[in-house]
N, C-alpha and C positions, 0 to 999 in steps of 0.2 A: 504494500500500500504506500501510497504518496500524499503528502499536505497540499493543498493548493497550491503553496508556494514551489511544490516540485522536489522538495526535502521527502527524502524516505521515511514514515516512522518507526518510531521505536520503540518499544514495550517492557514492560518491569512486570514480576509476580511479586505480589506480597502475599504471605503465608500466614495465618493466624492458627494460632495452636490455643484452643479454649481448655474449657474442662470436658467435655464431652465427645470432642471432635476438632477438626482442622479443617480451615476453608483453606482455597487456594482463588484468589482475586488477580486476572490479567487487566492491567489499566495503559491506555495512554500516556507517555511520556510527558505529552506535548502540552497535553490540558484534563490530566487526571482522568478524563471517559473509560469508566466500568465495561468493559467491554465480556467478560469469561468470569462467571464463578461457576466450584465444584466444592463441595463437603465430602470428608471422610469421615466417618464414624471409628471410634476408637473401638475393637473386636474385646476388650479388657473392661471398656471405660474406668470407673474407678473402684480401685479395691478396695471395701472395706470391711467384711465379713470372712472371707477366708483367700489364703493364696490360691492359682490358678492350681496349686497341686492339693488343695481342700484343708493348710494348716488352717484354723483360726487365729483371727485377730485380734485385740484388746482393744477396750472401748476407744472410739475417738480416732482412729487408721486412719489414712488416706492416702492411697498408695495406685499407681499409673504403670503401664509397661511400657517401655523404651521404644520395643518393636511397633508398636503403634502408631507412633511418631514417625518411624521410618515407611510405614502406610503411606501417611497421609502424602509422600512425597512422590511414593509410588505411584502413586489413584488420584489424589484429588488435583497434584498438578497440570498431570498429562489433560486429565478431563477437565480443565477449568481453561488450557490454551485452544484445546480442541473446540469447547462449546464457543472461545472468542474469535474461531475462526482467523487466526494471526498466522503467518509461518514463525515455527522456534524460531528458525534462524534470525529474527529484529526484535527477539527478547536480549536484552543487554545487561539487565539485574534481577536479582532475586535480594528480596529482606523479609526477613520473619520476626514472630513477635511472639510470647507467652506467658502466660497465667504464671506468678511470682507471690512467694517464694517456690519454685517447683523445682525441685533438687534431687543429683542423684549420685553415687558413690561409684567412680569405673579407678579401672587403672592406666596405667601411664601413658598408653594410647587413646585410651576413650572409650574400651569396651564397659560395659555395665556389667560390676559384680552379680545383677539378679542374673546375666546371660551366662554365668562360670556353674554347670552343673553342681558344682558340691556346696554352692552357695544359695543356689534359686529356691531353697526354703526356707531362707532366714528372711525375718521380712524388713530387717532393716538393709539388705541387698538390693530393695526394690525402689525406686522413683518416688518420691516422696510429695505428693502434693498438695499444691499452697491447703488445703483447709484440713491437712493433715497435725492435726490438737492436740496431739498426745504429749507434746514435749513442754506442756504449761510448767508443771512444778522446774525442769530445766530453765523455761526463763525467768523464773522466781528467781531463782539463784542468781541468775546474771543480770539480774535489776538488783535486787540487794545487796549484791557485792559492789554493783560499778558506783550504786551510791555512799554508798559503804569506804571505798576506794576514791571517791569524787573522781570517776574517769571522764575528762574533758570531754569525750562523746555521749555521754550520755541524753544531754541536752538536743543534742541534734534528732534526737527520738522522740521528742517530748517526752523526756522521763522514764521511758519503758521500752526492752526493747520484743516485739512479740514472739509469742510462740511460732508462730509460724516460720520464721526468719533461720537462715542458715545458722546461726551459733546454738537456737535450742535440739533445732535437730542432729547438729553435728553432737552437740552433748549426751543427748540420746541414745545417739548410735555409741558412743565410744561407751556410755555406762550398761546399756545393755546388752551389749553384742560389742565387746572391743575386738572379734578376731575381726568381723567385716570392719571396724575403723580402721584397723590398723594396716588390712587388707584395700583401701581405700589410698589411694594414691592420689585420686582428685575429689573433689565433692564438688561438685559444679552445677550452674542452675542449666536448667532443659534449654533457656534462651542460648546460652554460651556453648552446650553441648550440637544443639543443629545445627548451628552453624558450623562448629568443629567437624561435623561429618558431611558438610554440604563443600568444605572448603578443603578439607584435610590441614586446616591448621587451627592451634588453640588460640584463642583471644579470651579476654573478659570487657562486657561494656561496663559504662560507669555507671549506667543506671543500675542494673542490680549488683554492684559490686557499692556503691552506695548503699541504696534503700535495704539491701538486705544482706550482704556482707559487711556493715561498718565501716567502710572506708571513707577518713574524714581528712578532708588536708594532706591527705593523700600518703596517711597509716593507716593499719590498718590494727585495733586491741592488742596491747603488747604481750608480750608469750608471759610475763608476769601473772596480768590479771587471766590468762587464761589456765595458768598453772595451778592456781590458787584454787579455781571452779574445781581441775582435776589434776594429779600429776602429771596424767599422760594427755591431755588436752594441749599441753602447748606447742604441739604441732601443727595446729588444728590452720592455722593461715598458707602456711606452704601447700595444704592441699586445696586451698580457696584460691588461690593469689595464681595471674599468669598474664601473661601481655594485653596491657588494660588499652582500651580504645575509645577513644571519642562517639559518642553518636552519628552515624549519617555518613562515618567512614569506611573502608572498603577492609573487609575481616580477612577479605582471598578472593581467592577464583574457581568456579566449580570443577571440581574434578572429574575426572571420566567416570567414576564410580558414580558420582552424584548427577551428576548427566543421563547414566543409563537409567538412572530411578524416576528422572524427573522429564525426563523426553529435552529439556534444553540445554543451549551449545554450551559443551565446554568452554573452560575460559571467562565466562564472561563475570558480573562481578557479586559477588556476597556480601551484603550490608554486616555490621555487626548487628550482633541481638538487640532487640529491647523487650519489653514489655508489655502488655496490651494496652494497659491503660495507656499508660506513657506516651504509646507513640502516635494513641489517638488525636494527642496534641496536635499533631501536624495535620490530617486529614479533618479535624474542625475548624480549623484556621484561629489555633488557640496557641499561639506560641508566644502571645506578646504578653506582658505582666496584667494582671487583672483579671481574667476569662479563665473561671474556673470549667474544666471538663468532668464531667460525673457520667460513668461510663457503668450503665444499670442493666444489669442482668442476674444471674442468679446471685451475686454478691455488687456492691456497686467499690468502685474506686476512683478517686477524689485526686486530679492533680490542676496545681496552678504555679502559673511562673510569678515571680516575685523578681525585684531591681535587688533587694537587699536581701542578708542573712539576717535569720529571726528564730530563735527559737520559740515552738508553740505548743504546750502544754500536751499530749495526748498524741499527737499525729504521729504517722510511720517516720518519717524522717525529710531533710530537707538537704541536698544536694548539690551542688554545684557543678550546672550542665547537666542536671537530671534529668531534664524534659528535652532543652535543648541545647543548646552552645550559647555563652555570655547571661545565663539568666539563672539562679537559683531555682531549682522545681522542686516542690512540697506536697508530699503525700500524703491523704487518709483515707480510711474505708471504712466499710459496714461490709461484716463477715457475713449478712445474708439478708437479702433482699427478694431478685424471682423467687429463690426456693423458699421463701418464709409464704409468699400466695400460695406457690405451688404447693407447700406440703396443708397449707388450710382446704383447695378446692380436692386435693387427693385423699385427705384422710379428717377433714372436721367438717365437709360440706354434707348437708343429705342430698339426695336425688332430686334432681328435679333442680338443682341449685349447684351439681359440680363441675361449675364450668368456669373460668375467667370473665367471656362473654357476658353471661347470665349475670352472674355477680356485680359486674359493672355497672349493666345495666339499672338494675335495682340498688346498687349504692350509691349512682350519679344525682338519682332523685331526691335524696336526703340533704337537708340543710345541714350547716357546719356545725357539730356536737349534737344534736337530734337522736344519737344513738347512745349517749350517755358512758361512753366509754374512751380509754385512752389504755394502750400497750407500750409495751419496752422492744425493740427490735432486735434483741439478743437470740433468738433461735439459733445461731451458728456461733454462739457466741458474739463478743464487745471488740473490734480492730481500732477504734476512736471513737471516744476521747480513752475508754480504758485501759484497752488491750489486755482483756483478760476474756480468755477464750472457754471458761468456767461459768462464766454465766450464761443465764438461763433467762427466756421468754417469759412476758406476763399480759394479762390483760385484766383489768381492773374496771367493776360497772358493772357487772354484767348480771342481766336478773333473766327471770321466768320471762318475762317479753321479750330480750334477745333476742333476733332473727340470724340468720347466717350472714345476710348484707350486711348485717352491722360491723361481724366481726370483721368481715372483708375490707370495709374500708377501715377501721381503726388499725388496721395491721399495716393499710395503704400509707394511712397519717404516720403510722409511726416511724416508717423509713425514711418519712419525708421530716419530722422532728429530730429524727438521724443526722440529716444530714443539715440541718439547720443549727445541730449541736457544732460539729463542726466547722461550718463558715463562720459560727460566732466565736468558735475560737480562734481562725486565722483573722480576725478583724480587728478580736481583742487585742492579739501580738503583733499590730501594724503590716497585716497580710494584707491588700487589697483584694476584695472579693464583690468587681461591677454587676458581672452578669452570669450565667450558667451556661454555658453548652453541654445539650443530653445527647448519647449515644447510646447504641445497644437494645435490644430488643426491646425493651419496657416504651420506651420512644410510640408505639401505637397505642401503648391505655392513654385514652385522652384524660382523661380523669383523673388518673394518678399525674400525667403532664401537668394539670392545671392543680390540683393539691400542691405541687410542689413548688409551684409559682408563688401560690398564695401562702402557703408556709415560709418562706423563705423569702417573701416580702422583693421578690428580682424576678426580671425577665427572666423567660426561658427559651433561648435559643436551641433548634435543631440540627443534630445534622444531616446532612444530606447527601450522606451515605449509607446504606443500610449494612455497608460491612467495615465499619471506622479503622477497628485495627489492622484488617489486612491492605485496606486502603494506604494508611500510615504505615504499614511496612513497604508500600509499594512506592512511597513515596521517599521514604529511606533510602530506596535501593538505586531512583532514581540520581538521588546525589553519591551515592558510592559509585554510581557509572562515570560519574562526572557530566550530568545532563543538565544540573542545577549545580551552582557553587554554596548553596549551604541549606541548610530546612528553612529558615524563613522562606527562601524564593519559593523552593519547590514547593511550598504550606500554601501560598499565595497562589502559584498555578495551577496548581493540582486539587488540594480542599476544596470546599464546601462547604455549607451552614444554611440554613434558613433561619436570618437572625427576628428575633420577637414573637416568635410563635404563640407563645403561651404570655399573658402579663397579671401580676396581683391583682386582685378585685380588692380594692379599701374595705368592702365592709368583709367580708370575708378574711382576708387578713387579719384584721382583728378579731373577729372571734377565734380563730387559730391562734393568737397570740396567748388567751388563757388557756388553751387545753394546753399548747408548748409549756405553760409554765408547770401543770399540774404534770407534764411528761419532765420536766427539768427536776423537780423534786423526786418522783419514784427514782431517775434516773442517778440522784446522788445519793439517795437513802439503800438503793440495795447493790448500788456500783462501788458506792465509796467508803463503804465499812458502817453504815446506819442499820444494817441487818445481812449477815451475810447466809442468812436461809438460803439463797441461791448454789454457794459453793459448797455448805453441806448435804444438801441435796444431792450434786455431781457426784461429793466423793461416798454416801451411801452406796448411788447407783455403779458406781464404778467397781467396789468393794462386793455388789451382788453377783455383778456378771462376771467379774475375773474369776471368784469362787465356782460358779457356772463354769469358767471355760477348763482350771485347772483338772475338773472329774473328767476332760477329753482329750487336752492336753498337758505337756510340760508347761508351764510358766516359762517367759523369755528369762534370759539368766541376766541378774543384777548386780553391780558390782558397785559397794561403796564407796 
């Protein structure tokens, strides 16, 4: 194909690797046009009940297989250039993106300890993913020693740093199973590892070598405070740490191995890793300070670029070039959002009422508090302001006239009081927070779009993309080709948005304003040590089922 102008074009894949699946998005170089998408389904999706050889697992697992990954590259590329009708030969980049903290322990080439037969039933040999909770009491530790320690980074976390984050689960792994730590030569997030096998060379980006390796001013926790956690822990960075790269720069070139997977030309160029959320910055046309990105689907995550360094109370962390190049990017999240509806219309709707649709429908019509009720959005656990992965959902109100619409939308408000926790913390700490840009599947409940306007008292911009992070990785890939000289342009040519979609209604807003308040109080009373019935409850249930699993198997082996 040719531009008007008689230039040949040229084409990029970006790759999204979720929790469930991986798209692969062909777009235009020239002017971002979606031209080819394909989905793979993950044949494993997520492990959490027993390994693929039937061990059992202990509460809270979350564990992913490698080879799945290596699918997606197989299948859903091929089919995603194919359905955009392009020849390979005028694809010139490939960039990918993934769900974080997603981790996983290989050795010195990159195989994955789960693929070494005499280890594929240990289950800390497997892929570890982000909503994988078990490592809480591990980040206990390493929040109470670093302030304990007053470790300079700690601040950069707001205070905490989560379970989910490469140091609880490396901790894990080396106290539960130290032959696979020790047996671990890297521990590397899944962004850094596909690349590694799309390029045949290691890199690490600074986004998740940041937000979820620690790395501050460019150290990374000294082998001191990591000694202290464990003795044998203080190796624990030589298997994180390896040639760190800028966003939007070129990690390699694809190999003939990664060619024959993915049907295009060798040679051509591999972005570094980033993130999902992260990268969606660039395909909303969010890269400038101000325009926070909230990226909603079965979990939502929170970034904006900021001029200045700030620490702010709760958030995952704040970065320098996290987002992009010359701008501080700032991270939070809510550990569960789609899947806190989805598990109400799966398992709390009756018939007749389990649907999304239906529910909508019937909760649209209600006035603002008319159901008498307010929830806590913790079903996946607290990622901000708490970061405590131990707590537990609530909903308050609730009588003999309850209907199921009610519940639906007070669980709607409540993510949307989530996230309004949040921007009021990056505002408090001189974050700027103008406006919102939504991406991600939730983007079509109009209802919840406009709850969140009016909670949150700011426009809500869309984007206008229905696939942001593969978009944003394809935009990536664009400037590792050298097709744009940095993300802002490419962000500019290539993104998207439909800016105002959704704006506050004044009277609405404030009546949201008191139920937020009545959610800002449960929120500090069972978040912040006012009753912690929530985290004795966990360790009950966790204490029933371990009991449960030991009558079938061994217990994982623990070492103090």
């Amino acid at each position: 194909m040719e531009r008007v102008d008689g230039a040949a074009e040229s084409y990029v894949v970006g790759v999204d690797f979720g929790t469930l699946s991986g798209r692969a998005l062909v777009v235009r170089v020239s002017d971002g046009a979606e031209l080819g998408t394909a989905v793979h389904e993950y044949g494993d999706a997520v492990i959490s009940a027993t390994l693929p050889g039937g061990r059992p697992l202990p509460p809270d697992w979350a564990l992913q297989n490698p080879e799945d990954y290596r699918d997606v590259l197989r299948h859903a590329v091929p089919a995603a250039v194919s359905a955009a009708g392009v020849d390979p030969a005028a694809v010139v980049g490939i960039g990918i993106d993934f769900t974080a903290c997603t981790v996983l322990p290989t050795d010195a080439n990159g195989t994955p300890l789960c693929e070494d037969p005499d280890l594929r039933d240990r289950p800390h040999s497997w892929v570890k993913l982000w909503k994988h909770h078990a490592a809480q009491p591990h980040a206990d530790r390493i929040n109470a020693l670093a302030h304990e320690r007053a470790e300079p980074w700690i601040g950069r976390y707001g205070g905490k740093i989560s379970a989910e984050w490469q140091y609880a689960k490396g901790l894990q792994m080396l106290e539960e199973d130290p032959e696979v730590y020790h047996r671990a030569e890297r521990f590397i997030e899944a962004a850094d590892w596909i690349v590694w096998q799309l390029s045949g060379t290691e890199t690490r980006n600074v986004c998740t070598a940041g937000y979820k390796g620690i790395l501050q001013d460019g150290q990374y926790p000294s082998e001191s405070f990591l000694t202290a956690l464990n003795p044998d822990f203080g190796d624990f960075v030589a298997k994180l740490d390896g040639p760190l790269l800028p966003l939007g720069a070129r990690a390699g070139t694809l190999t003939a191995r990664a060619s024959a997977w993915t049907g295009l030309p060798e040679g051509i160029a591999v972005a570094v890793g980033n993130v999902d959320a992260h990268v969606t910055a660039a395909s909303a046309q969010a890269v400038e300070p101000g325009r926070l990105v909230a990226i909603m689907g079965t979990s939502t995550c929170h970034v904006v670029n900021g001029a200045e360094v700030a620490e702010v109370a709760g958030m995952c962390g704040v970065v320098d070039g996290g987002i992009s190049p010359g701008a501080w990017g700032y991270e939070a999240g809510q550990s569960g959002v789609g899947d806190i509806f989805g598990w109400f219309v799966e398992h709390g709707a009756p018939a007749g009422f389990d649907s999304h649709e239906r529910l909508t429908e019937l909760a649209a019509g209600q006035p603002v508090g008319a159901h008498g009720l307010v929830a806590l959005d913790w079903w996946n656990g607290n990622r901000s302001l708490l970061v405590n992965h131990d707590l537990s959902g609530m909903i308050v109100g609730m009588t003999l006239a309850t209907r199921p619409q009610d519940i639906y939308r007070a669980l709607l408000e409540s993510t949307a009081y989530g996230t309004r926790m949040i921007i009021d913390a990056f505002v408090e700490a001189g974050v700027p927070v103008n406006d919102l840009v939504i991406a991600g599947g939730l983007t079509n409940n109009k209802l919840l779009m406009q709850i969140y306007a009016d909670v949150t008292k700011r426009p809500l911009n869309i984007i206008a993309s229905a696939q942001g992070p593969a978009l944003g990785s394809a935009i990536h890939a664009a400037v590792a080709a050298g097709a744009y000289p940095s993300i802002h342009e490419a962000s500019q040519a290539m993104g998207r948005v439909h800016e105002a979609v959704y704006t506050p209604d004044p009277d609405r807003a404030r009546a949201y304003d008191a139920l937020y308040a009545e959610y800002r109080a449960l929120h500090d009373h069972f978040g912040r040590g006012g009753n912690d019935v929530m985290l004795r409850l966990r360790a009950i249930r966790n204490a029933a089922v371990e009991a449960a699993t030991v009558t079938h198997e061994a217990p994982l082996e623990v070492v103090a």
